[in-house]
C-alpha positions as CSV (number, residue, x, y, z in Angstrom):
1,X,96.4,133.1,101.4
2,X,96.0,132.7,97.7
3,X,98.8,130.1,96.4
4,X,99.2,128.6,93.2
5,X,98.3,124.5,92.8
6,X,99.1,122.2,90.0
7,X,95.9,121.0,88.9
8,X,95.0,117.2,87.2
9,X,93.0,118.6,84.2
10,X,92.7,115.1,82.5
11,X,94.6,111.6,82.9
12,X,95.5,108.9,80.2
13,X,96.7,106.0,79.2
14,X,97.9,102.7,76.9
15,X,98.8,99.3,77.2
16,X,100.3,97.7,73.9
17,X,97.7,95.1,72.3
18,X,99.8,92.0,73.1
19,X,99.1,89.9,76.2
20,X,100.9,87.6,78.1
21,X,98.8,85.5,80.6
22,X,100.2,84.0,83.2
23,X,99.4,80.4,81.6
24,X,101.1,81.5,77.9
25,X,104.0,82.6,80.4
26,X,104.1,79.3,81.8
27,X,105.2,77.9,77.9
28,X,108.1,80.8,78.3
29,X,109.4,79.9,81.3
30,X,109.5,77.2,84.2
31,X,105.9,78.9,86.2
32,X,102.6,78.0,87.2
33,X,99.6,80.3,87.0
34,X,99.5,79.5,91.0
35,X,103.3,80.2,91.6
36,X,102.7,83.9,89.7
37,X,99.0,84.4,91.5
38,X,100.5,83.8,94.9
39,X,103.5,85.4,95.2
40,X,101.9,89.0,93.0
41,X,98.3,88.5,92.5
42,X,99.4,89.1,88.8
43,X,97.2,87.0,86.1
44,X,98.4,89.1,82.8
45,X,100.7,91.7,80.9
46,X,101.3,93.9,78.1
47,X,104.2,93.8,75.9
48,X,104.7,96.4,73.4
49,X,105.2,95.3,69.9
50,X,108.1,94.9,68.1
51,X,109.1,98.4,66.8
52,X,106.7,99.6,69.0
53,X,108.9,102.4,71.7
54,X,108.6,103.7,75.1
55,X,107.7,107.1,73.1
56,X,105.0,105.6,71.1
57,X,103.3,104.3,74.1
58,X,104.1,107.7,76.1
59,X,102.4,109.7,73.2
60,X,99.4,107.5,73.2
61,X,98.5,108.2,77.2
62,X,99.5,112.1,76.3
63,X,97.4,112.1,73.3
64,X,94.3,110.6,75.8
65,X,95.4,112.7,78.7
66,X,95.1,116.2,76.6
67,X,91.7,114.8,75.0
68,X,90.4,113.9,78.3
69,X,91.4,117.5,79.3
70,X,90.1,119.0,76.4
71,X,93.2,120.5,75.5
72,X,95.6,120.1,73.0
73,X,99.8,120.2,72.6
74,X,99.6,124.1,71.3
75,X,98.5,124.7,75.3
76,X,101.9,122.7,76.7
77,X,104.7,124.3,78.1
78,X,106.1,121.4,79.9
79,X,106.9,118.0,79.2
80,X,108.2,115.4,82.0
81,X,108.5,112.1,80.9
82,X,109.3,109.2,83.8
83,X,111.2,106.2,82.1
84,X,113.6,103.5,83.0
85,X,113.6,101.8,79.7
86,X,114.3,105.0,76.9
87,X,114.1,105.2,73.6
88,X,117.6,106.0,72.9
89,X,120.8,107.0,75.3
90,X,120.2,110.1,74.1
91,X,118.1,112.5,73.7
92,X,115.8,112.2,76.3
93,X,112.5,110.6,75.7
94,X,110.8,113.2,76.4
95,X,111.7,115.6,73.2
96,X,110.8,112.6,71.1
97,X,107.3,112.6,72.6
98,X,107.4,116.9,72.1
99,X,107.9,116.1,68.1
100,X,105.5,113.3,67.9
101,X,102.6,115.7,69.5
102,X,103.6,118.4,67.1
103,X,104.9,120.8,70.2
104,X,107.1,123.3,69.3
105,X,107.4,125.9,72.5
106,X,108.2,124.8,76.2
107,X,110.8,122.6,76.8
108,X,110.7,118.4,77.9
109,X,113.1,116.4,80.0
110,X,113.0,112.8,81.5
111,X,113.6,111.8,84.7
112,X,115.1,108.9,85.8
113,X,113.7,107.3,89.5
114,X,112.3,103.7,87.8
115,X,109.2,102.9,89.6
116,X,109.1,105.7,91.5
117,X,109.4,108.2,88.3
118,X,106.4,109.0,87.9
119,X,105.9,110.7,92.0
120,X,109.4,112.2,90.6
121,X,108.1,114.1,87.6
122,X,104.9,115.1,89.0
123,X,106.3,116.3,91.9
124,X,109.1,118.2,89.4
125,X,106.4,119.4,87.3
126,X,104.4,120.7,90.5
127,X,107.7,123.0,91.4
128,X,108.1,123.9,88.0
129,X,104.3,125.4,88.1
130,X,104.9,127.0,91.1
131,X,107.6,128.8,90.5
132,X,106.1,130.1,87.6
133,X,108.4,129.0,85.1
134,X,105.1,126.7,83.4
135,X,101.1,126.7,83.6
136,X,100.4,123.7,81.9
137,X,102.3,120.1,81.9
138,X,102.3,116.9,80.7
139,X,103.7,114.4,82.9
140,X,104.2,110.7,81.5
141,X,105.2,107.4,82.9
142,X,106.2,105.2,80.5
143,X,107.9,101.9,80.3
144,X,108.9,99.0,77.6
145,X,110.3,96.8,80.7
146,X,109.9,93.9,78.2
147,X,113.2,95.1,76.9
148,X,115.5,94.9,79.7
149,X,113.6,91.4,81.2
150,X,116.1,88.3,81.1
151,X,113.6,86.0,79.9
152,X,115.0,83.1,81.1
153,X,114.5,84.3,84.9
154,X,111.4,83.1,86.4
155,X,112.1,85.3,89.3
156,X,111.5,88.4,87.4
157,X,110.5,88.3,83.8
158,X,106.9,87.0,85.4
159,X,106.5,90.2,87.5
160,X,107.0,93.4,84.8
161,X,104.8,94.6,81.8
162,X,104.8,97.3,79.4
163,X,102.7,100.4,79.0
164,X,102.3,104.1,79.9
165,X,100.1,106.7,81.7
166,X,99.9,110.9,81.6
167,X,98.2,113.1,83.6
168,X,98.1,116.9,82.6
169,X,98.6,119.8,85.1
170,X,97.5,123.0,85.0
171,X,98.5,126.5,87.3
172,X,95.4,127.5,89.4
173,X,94.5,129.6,92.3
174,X,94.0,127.8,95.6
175,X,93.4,129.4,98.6
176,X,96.2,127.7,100.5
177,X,94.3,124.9,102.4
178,X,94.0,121.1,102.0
179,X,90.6,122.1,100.5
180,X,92.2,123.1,97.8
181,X,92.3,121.1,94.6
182,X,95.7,119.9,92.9
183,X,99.1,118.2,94.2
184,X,98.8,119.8,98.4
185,X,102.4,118.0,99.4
186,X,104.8,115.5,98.1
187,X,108.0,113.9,99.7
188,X,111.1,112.4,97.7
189,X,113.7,110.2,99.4
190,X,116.6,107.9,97.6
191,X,119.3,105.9,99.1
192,X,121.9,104.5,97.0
193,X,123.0,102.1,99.6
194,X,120.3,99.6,98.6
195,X,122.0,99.3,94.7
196,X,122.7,95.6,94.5
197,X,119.1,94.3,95.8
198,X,116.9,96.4,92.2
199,X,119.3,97.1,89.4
200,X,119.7,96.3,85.7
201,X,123.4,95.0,85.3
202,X,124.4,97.2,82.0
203,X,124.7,100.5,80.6
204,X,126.7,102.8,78.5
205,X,129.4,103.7,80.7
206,X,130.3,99.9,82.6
207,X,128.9,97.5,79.6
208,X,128.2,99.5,77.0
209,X,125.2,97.4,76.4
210,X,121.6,97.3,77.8
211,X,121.4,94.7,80.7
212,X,118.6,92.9,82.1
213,X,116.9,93.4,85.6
214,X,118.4,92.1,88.5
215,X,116.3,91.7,91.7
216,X,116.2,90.3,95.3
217,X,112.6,90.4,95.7
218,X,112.3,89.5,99.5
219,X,114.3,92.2,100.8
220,X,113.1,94.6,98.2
221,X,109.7,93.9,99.5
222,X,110.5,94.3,103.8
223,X,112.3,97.8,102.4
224,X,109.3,98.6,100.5
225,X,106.4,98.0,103.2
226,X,108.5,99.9,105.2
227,X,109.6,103.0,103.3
228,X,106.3,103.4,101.5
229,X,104.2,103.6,104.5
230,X,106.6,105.7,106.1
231,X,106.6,108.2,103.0
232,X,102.9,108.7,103.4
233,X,103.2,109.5,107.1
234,X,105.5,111.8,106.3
235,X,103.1,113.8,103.3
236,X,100.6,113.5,105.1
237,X,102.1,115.6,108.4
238,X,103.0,118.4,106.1
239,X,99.5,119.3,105.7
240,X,98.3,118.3,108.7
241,X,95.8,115.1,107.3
242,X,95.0,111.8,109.0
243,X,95.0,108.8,107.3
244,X,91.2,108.5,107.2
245,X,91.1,111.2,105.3
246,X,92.1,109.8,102.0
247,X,89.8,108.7,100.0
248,X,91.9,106.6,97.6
249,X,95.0,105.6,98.0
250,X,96.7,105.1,94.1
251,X,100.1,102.7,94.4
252,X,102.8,102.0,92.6
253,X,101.6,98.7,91.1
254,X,104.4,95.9,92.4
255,X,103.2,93.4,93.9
256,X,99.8,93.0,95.8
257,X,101.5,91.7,98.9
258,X,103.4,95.0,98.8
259,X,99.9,96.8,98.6
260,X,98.4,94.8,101.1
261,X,101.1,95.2,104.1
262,X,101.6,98.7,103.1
263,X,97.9,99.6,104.0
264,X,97.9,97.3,106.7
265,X,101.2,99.4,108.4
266,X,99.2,102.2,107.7
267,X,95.6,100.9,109.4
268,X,94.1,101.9,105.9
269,X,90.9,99.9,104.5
270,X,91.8,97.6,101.5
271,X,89.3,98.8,99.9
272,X,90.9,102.4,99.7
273,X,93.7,100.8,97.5
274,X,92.9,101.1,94.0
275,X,94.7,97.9,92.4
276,X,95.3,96.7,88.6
277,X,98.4,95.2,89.2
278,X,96.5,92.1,88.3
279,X,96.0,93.4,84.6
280,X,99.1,94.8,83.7
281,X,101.7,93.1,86.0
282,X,104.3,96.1,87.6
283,X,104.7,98.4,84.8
284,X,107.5,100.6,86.7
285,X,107.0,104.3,86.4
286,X,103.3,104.0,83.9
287,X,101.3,101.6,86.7
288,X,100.8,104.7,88.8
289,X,99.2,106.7,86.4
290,X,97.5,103.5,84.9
291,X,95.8,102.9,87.8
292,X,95.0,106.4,88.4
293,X,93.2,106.7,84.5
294,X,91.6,102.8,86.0
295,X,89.9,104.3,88.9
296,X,88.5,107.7,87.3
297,X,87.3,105.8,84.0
298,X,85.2,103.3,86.4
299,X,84.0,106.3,88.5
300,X,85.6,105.3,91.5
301,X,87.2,108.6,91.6
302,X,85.5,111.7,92.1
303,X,86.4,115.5,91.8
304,X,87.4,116.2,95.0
305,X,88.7,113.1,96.1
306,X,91.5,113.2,98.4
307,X,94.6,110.9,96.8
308,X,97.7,109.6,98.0
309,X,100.0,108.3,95.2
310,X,102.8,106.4,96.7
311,X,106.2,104.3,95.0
312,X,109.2,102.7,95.7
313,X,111.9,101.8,93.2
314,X,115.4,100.8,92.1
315,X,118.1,103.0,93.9
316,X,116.5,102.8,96.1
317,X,114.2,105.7,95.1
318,X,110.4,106.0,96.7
319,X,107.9,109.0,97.5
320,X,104.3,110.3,98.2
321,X,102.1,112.8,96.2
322,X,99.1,113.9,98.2
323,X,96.8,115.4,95.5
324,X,92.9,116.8,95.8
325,X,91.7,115.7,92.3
């Protein structure tokens, strides 16, 4: 049965040019290179400059994702843009990204899931293709976390970077079988009952002001083991896949205990888990397409690799992708 699959035509990304390792973050805040190392397996991050916006980071990964694709913005008809941390209330980040790529047909949105935005959009994006209504997308996750970090909170401000990542899409034939390449199933899930443990405490309508990132990192981490390797289970049974399937598995990049227990739960090889959380720190909605753009610049991934993307965030939001790249 001929269907039509959202394709990965290129991937891209950027990381701002200043770095924070952990022993310059030490000077910042009451930390030790071993405290950060052993409770994340983080050593460094990015922060954007000052000036420097989620959009002009977003643009960057599009601009690398469309070369890498050998495309250019004239073949866009879709934008979906994955941020926490936008560049204004309003409009959405995504239109700003439209101008600064000099696109002027299809239409651009953002979505809203925080580290979990980017599964969001591309799963959006994959049901917009579907249904026809677009045949070739951006989708963007991008994040100036640096922005909404209380800096004074060793808790936190240790754990988050800045940066961005893009993959394009594109409409193709498939036959209708997990041999097919392009997104094969995804899975959303939110539950707003978990608010108070991953939240930034401000916004427009209760503070009218920005807010900083609260967290209770213990019990978002039980919740996140949990739920993410549930969520794969899940993606995986819709098509009919086993674990040892997958070739890669490509996390949202938290925490490395996070990645570790998640592929225990799931009896998956560490060595399936492509991590850079290490590099760039948890970058919200861009560290799943960072460390997608990681793995297929070193040649780790292949075409016709079989990859689960997987993510949990504030809400609480989390969800699986199961893409053939």
């Amino acid at each position: 049965m001929s269907v039509i699959r959202s394709r990965i035509k290129g991937c891209g990304s950027y990381l701002p040019e200043r770095v924070i390792d952990n022993a310059e973050m030490s000077t910042i805040v009451d930390t030790t290179d071993e405290w950060i190392v052993s409770r994340s397996g983080i050593t460094r991050r990015h922060v954007a400059a000052e000036g420097e916006l989620t959009s002009d980071l977003a643009t960057k990964a599009a601009e690398d994702a469309l070369a890498h694709a050998g495309l250019t913005a004239d073949d866009v008809d879709l934008i979906v843009v994955a941020t926490a941390t936008p560049d204004e209330t309003f409009p959405a980040t995504a239109t700003t990204v439209q101008l600064k790529l000099g696109m002027t047909r299809g239409f651009a949105f953002d979505v809203q899931a925080v580290c979990s935005g980017f599964v969001f959009a591309l799963t959006t994006a994959d049901n917009f293709i579907k249904a026809g209504q677009a045949k070739t997308a951006l989708v963007i996750g991008a994040e100036t976390f640096s922005r909404i970090l209380d800096w004074e909170d060793r808790t936190t401000c240790v754990l988050f970077g800045d940066g961005a990542g893009a993959v394009v899409l594109q409409a193709e034939q498939g036959e209708g079988t997990s041999d097919d390449h392009g997104v094969l199933a995804s899975k959303l899930h939110s539950d707003g009952r978990h608010h108070d443990l991953l939240y930034v405490d401000g916004g427009p309508s209760s503070t009218q002001t920005t807010g900083f990132l609260r967290m209770e990192g213990n019990k978002v981490f039980k919740h996140a083991v949990k739920n993410l390797s549930s969520v794969v289970k899940e993606t995986l049974d819709i098509v009919d896949i086993k674990e040892e399937m997958i070739d890669w598995i490509v996390p949202h990049q938290a925490n490395k205990r996070i990645l570790d227990g998640t592929a225990k739960k799931l009896g998956i090889d560490p060595e399936k888990v492509i991590v850079t959380v290490d590099q760039h720190a948890n970058t919200s909605a861009a560290s799943v397409p960072l460390a997608l753009k990681t793995a297929v610049d070193d040649g780790r991934i292949k075409s016709g690799d079989l990859l689960l993307m997987e993510a949990m965030g504030g809400g609480f939001t989390w969800g699986a992708c199961l893409v053939r790249y």
